[in-house]
N, C-alpha and C positions, 0 to 999 in steps of 0.2 A: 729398317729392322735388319739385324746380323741374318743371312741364309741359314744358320744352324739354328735358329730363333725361330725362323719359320719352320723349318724339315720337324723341329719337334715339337711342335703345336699340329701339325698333320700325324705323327706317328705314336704318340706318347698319351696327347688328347684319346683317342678313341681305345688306349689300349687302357688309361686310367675306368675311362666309362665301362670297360669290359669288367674290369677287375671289381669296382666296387657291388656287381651284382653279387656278388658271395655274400653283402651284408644282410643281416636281419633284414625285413622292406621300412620299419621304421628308423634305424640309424640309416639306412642308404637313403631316406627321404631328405635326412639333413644334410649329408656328405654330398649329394646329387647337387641341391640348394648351394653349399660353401662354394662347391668345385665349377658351379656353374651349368651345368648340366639339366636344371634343373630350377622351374621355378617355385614358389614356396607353398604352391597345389600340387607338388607333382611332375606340371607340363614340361613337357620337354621343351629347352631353348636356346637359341644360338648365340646366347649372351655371355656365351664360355668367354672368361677372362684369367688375369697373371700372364706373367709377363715369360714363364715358361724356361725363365734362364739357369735353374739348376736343369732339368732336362734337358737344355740344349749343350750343356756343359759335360753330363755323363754321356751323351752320345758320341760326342766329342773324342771323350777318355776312350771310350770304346775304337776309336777310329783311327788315335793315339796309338791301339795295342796291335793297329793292322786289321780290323775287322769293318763290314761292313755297319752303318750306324744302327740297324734294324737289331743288330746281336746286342748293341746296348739298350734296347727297350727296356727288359724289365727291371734295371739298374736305375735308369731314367725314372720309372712309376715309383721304385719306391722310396727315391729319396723324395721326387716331389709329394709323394704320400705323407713322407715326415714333416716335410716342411709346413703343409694343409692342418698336420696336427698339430704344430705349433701355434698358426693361423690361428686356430679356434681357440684355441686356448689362453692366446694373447689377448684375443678380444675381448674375453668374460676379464682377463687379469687387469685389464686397460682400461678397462669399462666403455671402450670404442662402439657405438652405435652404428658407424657405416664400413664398410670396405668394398673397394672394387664398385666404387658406387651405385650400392644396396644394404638395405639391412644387415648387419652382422646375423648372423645364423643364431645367437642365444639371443636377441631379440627378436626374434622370428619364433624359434621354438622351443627357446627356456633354457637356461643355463645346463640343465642338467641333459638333455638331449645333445645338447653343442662338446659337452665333455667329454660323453660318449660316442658321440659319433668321428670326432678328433682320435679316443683312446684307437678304436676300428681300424683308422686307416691305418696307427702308426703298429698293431700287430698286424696287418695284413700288407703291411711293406715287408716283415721280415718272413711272414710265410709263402711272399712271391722271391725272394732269393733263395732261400730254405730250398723249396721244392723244384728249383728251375735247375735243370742239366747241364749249366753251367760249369767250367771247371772246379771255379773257387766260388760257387754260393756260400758255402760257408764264412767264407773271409769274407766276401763283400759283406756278410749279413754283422759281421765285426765291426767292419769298420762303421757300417753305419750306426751301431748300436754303442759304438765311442764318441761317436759324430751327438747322437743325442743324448748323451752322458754329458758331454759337456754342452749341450746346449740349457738342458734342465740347470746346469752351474750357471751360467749367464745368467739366465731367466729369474732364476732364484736372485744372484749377486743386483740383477738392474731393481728386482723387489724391493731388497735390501736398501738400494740406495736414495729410493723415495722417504726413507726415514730420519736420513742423515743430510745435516748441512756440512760434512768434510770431505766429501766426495773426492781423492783426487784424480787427476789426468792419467796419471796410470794404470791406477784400478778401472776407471770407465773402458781405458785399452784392452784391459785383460777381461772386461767384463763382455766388450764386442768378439775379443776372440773365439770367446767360448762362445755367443748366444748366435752369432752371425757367421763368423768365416768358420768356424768347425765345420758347419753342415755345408759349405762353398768349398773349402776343401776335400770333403768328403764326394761332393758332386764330381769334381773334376778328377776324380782320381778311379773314382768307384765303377766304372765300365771298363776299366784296365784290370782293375782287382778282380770283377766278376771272370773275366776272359782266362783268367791267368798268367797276367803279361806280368815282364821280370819287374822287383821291387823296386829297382832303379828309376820304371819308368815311373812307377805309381808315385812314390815320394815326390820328383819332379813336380808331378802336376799337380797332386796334394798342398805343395809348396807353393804355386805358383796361385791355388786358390784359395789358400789364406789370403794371400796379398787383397787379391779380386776383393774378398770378403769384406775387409776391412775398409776397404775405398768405396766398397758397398753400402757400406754402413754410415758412415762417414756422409758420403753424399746423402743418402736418405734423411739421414740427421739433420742435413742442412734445409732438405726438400720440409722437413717437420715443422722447418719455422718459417721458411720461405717459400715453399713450394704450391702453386697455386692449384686452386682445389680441381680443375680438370684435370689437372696431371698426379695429383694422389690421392685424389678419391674422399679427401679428409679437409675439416674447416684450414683456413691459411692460419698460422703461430700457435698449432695444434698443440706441439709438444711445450710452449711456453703456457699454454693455457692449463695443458693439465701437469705446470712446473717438474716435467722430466729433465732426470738429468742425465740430457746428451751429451755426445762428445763436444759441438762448439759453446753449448752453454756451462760444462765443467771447465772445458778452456778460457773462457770468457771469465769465470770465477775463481779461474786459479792463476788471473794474469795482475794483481797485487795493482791494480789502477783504482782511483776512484771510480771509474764506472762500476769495473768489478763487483765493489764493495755494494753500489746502487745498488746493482741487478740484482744482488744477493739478499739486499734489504729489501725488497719487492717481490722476489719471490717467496722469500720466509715468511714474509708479513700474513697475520691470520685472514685478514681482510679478503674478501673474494679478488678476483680480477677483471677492471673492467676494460673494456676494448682500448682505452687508450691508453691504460697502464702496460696492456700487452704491445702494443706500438711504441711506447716507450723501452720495452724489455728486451725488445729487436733490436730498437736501433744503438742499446746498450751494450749489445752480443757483437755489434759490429764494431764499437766503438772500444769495447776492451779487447778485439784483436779475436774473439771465438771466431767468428764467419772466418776472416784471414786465414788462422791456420788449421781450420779443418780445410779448408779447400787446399791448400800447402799439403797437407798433410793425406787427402787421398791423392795429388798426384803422387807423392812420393810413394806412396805402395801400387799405383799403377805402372810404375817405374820398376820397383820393386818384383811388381807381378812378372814382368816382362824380363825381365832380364833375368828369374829364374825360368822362366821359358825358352831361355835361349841357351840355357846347359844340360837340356835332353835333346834326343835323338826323338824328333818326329815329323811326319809329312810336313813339307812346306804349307799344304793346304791347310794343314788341321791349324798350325801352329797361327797360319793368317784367320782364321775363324775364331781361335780363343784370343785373340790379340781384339777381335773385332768387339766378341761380345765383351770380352772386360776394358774396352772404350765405352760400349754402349751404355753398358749401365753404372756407369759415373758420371755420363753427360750429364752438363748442368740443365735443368728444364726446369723453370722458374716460372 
């Protein structure tokens, strides 16, 4: 695990558990529950989980602007607060039953408690920039509030394409940009925005967490149909099972081979899916070239990431820490 990974699961964890006490005790019961804090009586428990990488990213940005990483704390809470509300909100839209291997929070305690306690964090992310004596709270409270501008776009557009068999590779791109690297961009950049540091640096890093974002995605994508369930928490050919259209299975469907064409007739097909139709639908993904060039295609914005990281001005250290964690999280873990 990247050292910025850890510094913000020690600093970021207890400053989130601070902040959510402002909730009602019944939204903070569920938000306790999501964020881990908290088991689904209550008790308090050390089975805090997430993986922490948008907060180790704005601490980052913070250290980016020349400041100590503690100054980017509450830039750190509250993007990872946005992202918790997406969390919840994903889960009811998914119909996902597990994450972070536990119940989903609206199967715990109702869809309508899960929406609400999602809505909480994501205004009390921007009343902890709002009110913090920060130069630019204001701006940071912007950027994040564009950052979820477009991620509600994604979120909407990935809706949208559960309906449609013409999905293409491009639109899936632009649908990751918005739902995924918006709010990675916004992470990476958003501890320099709060500081005040010049617009030069923030873009920079902005820049260079799209890239992250998308190779983000991309890999998770792959992890969706390949990824084995200690490592995401979720059944193995997840996202074939509930026939999403990812980046490698729109790739796999827009690469004009007979497989293609199979995978496309199997998953439009009314019929349920059964274990071996879905083992079949993998090794069709692989077979029309999906797997291939999604993997092709997050190195190439890891590459991408990196090499807009090498046209700002910032510590050697910081600069090897964000190099680190956007290796880390496109490692392939299968």
């Amino acid at each position: 695990m990247p050292e910025g990974v850890a510094l913000a699961r020690d600093l970021v964890g207890p400053a989130m558990e601070a902040a959510i006490v402002r909730l009602t005790p019944e939204v903070r019961k569920v938000a306790a529950y999501h964020l881990g804090f908290a088991d689904a009586m209550g008790n308090p428990t050390r089975s805090r989980s997430g993986k922490a990488l948008r907060p180790a990213l704005a601490l980052l940005s913070a250290r980016a602007a020349g400041t100590p990483p503690e100054r980017g704390v509450t830039a750190a809470v509250a993007v990872e607060m946005v992202h918790n509300w997406s969390l919840l909100h994903d889960d009811i839209m998914d119909g996902d039953t597990e994450r972070r291997h536990r119940p989903t929070a609206w199967t715990v305690f109702g869809v309508g408690a899960a929406i609400l306690a999602g809505d909480a964090l994501l205004a009390l992310a921007q009343e902890l920039l709002l009110e913090s004596e920060a130069p630019q709270g204001a701006w940071a409270a912007r950027c994040l509030s564009a950052a979820v501008t477009r991620l509600i776009t994604g979120q909407g557009n990935d809706l949208a394409f559960e309906k449609r068999d013409d999905v293409t590779l491009a639109e899936c791109l632009d649908m990751a940009g918005d739902k995924t690297a918006a709010l990675m961009a916004c992470a990476c950049s958003i501890g320099a925005v709060h500081l005040g540091a010049p617009p030069a640096l923030a873009m920079g890093l902005a820049g260079f967490g799209a890239h992250v974002g998308l190779a983000f995605q991309l890999t998770d994508d792959l992890l969706g149909i390949w990824g084995a369930p200690e490592v995401t928490g979720k059944p193995v050919r997840a996202d074939l099972r509930s026939r999403k259209k990812s980046l490698p299975i729109v790739a796999a469907l827009s690469s004009g081979l007979p497989e293609g064409a199979e995978l496309r007739a199997l998953l439009t097909s009314p019929d349920p899916l059964t274990e071996q139709d879905l083992v079949r639908a993998a090794d069709l993904v692989v077979a029309a070239g999906g797997r291939q060039w999604a993997e092709n295609e997050a190195d190439a914005q890891l590459a991408a990431a990196n090499a807009s990281l090498a046209e700002i001005d910032i510590p050697t250290d910081v600069r090897a820490e964000l190099t680190a964690i956007a290796e880390f999280i496109t490692a392939r873990q299968w």
